[in-house]
N, C-alpha and C positions, 0 to 999 in steps of 0.2 A: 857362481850364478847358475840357478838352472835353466838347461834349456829350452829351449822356446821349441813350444807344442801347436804347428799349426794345426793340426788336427778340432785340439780344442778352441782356438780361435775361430776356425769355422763354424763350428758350432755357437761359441758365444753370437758371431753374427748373424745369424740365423733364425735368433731367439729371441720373442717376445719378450719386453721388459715388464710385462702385464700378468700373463699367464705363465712366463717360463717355460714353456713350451715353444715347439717349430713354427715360426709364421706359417698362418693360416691369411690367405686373401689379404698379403702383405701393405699397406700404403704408407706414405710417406711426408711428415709434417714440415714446416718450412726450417724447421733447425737442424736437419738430415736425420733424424731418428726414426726410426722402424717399429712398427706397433701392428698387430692383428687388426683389423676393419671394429672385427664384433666386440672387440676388449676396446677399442678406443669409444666405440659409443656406450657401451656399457658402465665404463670409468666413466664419461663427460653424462650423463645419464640424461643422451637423447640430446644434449644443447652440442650447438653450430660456432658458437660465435662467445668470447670472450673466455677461452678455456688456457690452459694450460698444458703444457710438455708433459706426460708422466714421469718421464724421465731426469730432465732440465727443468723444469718448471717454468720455464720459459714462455713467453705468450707467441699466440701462433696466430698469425693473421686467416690464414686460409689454411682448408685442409684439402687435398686431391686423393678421394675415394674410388678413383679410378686404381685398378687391379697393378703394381709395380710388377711386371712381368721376368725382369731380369731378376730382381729381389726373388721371386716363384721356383726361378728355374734352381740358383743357387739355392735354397732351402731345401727341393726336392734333391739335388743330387748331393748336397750334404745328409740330409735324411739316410740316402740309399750308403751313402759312405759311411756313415757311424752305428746304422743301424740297417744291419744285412736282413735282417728277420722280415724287415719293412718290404721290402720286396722280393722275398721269396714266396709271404703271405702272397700273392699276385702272380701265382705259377696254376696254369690252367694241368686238371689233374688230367685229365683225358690225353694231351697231346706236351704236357713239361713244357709250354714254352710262357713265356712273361704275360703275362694278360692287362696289353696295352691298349687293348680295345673296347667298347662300351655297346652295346646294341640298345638302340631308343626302343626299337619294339618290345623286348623280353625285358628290358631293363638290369642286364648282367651284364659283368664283365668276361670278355672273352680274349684268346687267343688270337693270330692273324690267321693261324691254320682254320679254327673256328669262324672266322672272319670271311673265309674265299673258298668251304665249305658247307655243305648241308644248309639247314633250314637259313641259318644267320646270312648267306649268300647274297638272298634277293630282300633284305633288313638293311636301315636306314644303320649305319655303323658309323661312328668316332670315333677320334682318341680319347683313351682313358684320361688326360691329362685336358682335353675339353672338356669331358663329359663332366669331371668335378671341380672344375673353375665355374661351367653355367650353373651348377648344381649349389655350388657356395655363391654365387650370385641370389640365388634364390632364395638361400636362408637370411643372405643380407638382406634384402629385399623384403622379407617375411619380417625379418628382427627389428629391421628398421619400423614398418607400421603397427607392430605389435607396442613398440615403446613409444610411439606417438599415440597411440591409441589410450596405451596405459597415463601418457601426459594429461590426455583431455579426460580421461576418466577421475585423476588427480583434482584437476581443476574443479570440475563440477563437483565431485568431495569435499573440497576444498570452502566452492563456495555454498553448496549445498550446507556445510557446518555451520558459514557464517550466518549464513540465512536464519538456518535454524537457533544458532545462537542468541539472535539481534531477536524472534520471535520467544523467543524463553525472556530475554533481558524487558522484552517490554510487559510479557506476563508477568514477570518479579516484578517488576514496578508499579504496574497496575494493581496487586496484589499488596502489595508496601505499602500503596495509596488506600486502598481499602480499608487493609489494619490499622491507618493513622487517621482514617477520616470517616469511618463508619462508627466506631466504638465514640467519637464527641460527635457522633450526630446523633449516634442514638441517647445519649444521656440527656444530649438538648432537646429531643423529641421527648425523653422523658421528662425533664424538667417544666419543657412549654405545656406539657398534659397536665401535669401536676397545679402550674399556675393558672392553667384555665379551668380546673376545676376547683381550685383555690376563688376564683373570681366569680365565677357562676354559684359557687358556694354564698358569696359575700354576698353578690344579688339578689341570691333568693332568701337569704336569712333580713336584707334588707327591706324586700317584698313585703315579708310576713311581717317584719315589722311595725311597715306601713299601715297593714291591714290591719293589725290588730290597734292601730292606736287610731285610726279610722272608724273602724267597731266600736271601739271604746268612747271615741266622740258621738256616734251615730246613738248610742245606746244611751248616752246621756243628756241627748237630746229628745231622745225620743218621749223618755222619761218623763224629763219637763211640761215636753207637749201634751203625752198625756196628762198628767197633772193639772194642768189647764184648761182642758178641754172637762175635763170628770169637775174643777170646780164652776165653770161655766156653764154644766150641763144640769149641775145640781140646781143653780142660781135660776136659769131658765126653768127649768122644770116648778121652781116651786116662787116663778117670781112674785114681789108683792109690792102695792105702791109704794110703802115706806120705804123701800133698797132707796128712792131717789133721794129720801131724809139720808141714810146710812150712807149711802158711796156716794152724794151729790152729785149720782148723776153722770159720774164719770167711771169706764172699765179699769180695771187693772193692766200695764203696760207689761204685756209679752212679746218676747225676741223673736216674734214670728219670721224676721227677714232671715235668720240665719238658718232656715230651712232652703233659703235659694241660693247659698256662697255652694261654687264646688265641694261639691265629698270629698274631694283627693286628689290631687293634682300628681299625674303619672307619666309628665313629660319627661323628666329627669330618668325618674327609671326605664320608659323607653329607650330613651337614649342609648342605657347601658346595657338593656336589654337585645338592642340592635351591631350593636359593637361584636358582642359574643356571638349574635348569627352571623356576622361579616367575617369573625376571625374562623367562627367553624366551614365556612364557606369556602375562605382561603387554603384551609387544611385541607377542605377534602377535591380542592382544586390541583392543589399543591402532589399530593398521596394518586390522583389520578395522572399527571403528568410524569411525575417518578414511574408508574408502572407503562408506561406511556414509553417511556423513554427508554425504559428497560428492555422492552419490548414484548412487555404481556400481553399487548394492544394488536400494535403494528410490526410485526419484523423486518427487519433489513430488508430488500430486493435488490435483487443485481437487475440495470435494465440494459436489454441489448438498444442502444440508439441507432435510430437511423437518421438519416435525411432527408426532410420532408421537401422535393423538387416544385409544389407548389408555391413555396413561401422562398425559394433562392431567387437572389440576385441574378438578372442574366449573364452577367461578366463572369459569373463562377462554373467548373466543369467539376464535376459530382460524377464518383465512381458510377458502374454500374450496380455492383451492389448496397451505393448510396452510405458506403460508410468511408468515404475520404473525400476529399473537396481540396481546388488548389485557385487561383486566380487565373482569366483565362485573356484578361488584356495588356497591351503594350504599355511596359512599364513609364515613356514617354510622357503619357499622359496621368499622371501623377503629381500633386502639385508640392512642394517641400516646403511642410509643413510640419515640426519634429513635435509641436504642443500637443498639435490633431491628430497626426498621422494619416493626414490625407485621410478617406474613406475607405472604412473598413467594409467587403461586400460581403454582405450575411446570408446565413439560412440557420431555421429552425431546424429541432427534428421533431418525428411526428408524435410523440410519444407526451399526453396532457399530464402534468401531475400536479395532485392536489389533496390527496389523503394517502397517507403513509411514508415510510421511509426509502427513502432510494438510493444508488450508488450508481456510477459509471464512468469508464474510465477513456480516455482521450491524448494521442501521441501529436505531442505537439516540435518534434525536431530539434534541430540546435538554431534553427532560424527565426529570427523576430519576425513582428506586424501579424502578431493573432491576438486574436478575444476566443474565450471560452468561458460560458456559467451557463443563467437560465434568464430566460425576459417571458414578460405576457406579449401573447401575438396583438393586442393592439397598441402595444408600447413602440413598436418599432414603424419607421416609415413606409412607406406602401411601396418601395423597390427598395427596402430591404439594406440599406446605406446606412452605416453607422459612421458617426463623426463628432458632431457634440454631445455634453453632456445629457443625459435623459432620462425620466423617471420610467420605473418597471425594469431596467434592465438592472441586472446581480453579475459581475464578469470580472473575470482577471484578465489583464492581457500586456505583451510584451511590443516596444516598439521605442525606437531614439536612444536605443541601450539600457532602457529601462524598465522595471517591472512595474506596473500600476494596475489601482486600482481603480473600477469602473462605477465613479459615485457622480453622482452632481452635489455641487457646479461644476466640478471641473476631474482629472484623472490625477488623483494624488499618489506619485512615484512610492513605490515601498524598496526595501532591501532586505531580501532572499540570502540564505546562509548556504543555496545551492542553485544549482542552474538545472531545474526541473526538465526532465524529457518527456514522461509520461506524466500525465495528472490525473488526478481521482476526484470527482465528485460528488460528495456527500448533500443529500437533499432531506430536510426533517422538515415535511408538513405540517405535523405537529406542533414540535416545537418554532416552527417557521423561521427556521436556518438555513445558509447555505455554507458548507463548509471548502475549502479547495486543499487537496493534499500531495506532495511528492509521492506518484503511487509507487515509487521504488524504494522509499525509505519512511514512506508516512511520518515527513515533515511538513507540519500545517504552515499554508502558505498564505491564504486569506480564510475571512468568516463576515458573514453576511446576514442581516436580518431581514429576512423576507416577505413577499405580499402572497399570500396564499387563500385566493377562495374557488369553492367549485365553479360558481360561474364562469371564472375566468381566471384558467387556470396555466401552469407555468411551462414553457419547453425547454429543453437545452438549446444552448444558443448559441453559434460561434460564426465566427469572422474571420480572413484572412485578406494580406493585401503582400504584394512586391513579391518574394519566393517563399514566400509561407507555405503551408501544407497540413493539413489536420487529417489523422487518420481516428478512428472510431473501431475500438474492441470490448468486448467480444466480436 
């Protein structure tokens, strides 16, 4: 057998199972194994908690990165014992003696002769053996916020990709949708041309028709007339007693009435006449909404909302920069009612819209008993109380565990494939919609057909009651 080398046992225990190397800033995990500070955060990459043993693989409840001091001391003087170089490097050249001492001010290391001599005398002095435990605290310290820093850099990478990815996946799609839904609209757009000029063809060769077999009546009527009139005129012109022997007396019977029957009867082709200005009407109602919609007309607006403090409830307390609102009475008085929701106390914002397209977005919390969309300012009651159904208002709102809709007669519950925190409101005067979206994942949550004229025109409108809280961004 051979024999047993304490030498190198010291060393083995000494020695990082990480780096291989002499503990540096030693600590100690709950299964007794020894590991460097900086190799154990390095390996666990920054995580605290569900790691394992490098060693053991063992799971460690807790770690103590407090500095193991006895572990320090034996490392150093195993160091100095296997490795003579290590401390002779540490010989001050001027005076040969160990240079166990550290000056804060110059930042060297010195001798003690150096130390209770010359400049270094009236200098703030340590031991060397302080000086590079603070010193390796400080890299700890540094390493440790450097790899949090790089976590949250990670993150936002992370979700920054997703982000970006979920904006790519909806452009393919959109895009998908295009290629599968532009190429048969445009054939049927070409098709409906084709049969409306197929029909307006039919009409107008119908027209000519008409006319010409109208002419052709007119002209052979005329014919006749004259005719009769040139033998009448002859007969007058050279009348003689005897005609009353010859025609006893009586004229020849001319179809004079069928000079007063209509010429031509053009109700019918009216008709079809009016049909074709109705559908080209539609087309070019149709072709202006599309560009409309597209936004050759009107573009998108982001609108910053405010809070219009003349049209609030008095029971509501309104930021001072009038972009958050919360309820400001004792919940006591509140009656428990889960259909109604008790009353909701409202305010407008000041913002009228009634031509164009708009957006704005609105943080509604994890808390129920709010309303958010749009109403006309004379829709609502004169303090501002929302509670039953009503016309003019457009709103979604949450309250008795439920999402609902704000229609009359009554608030009919819908179900959400998310628990919306911020929402987005889309507003098309135009097309006189209301849309409401998850503004974090732009999941459409409701859509609304709305009353839009200049006279009187739409606000954003919201409501809260119990611990509700609406905040208002930009």
């Amino acid at each position: 057998m051979a024999a047993h080398n304490p030498i190198k046992q010291l060393q083995e225990e000494a020695t990082c199972g990480i780096c291989l190397g002499y503990f540096v800033d030693p600590v100690s995990l709950d299964c007794g194994h020894y590991f460097c500070s900086l190799c154990l955060i390095r390996n666990w990459a920054g995580a605290l908690v569900n790691v394992d043993c490098p060693q053991c693989r063992s799971k460690t409840c807790s770690v103590n990165f407090e500095q193991d001091m006895a572990m320090t001391h034996i490392t150093e003087s195993t160091r100095q014992l296997c490795d003579p170089s290590s401390a002779e490097a540490r010989v001050c050249e001027e005076h040969q003696e160990p240079c166990q001492l550290f000056c804060l001010q110059d930042r060297v290391l010195i001798c003690s002769v150096c130390g209770q001599s010359g400049e270094h005398q009236v200098h703030h002095v340590v031991s060397a053996e302080e000086a590079a435990q603070a010193y390796r605290l400080q890299m700890y310290v540094c390493l440790k916020n450097l790899i949090r820093a790089r976590e949250v850099v990670m993150r936002q990478k992370t979700l920054a990709e997703v982000e970006i990815q979920r904006v790519l996946d909806e452009i393919e799609y959109n895009d998908m949708l295009s290629k599968k839904g532009v190429p048969p609209f445009c054939e049927f757009l070409e098709g409906q041309t084709k049969l409306f000029q197929q029909k307006t063809t039919e009409v107008c060769n119908e027209i000519m028709a008409k006319r010409d077999a109208c002419i052709l009546e007119i002209s052979q009527e005329l014919t006749f007339l004259n005719n009769a009139i040139e033998e009448l005129e002859e007969k007058h012109r050279h009348f003689k007693t005897n005609f009353l022997q010859v025609d006893g007396g009586t004229l020849p019977t001319y179809k004079v009435e069928n000079s007063e029957k209509p010429v031509l009867d053009f109700s019918e082709l009216r008709w079809k006449v009016w049909k074709l200005h109705d559908t080209s009407q539609y087309l070019d109602g149709t072709i202006k909404t599309f560009k409309e919609m597209a936004g050759f007309d009107y573009p998108v607006q982001e609108v910053s909302v405010t809070l219009d403090p003349a049209t609030a409830h008095p029971s509501l307390i309104l930021s001072e920069d009038y972009k958050s609102m919360r309820w400001g009475e004792s919940q006591a008085l509140l009656p428990d009612n889960p259909e109604t929701a008790a009353e909701f106390y409202c305010v407008l914002g000041r913002e009228k819209l009634y031509v164009g397209r708009y957006f704005w977005e609105v943080a509604v919390g994890s808390e129920e008993d709010w309303i958010v969309g749009v109403a006309k300012m004379d829709s609502l009651r004169q303090n501002l109380a929302f509670s039953d159904p009503m016309e003019g208002v457009w709103a979604l709102g949450k309250w008795a565990g439920a999402y609902r809709m704000i229609k009359p007669p009554n608030h009919p519950p819908i179900t959400l494939r998310m628990e919306p925190k911020n929402i987005r409101m889309a507003l098309n005067c135009i097309k006189k919609w209301l849309c409401l979206f998850d503004a974090d994942t732009m999941y459409a949550l409701a859509m609304y057909s709305v009353e839009v004229s200049p006279i009187k025109p739409l606000h954003p409108f919201f409501g809260v009651c119990k611990k509700a809280n609406i905040t208002l961004f930009p």
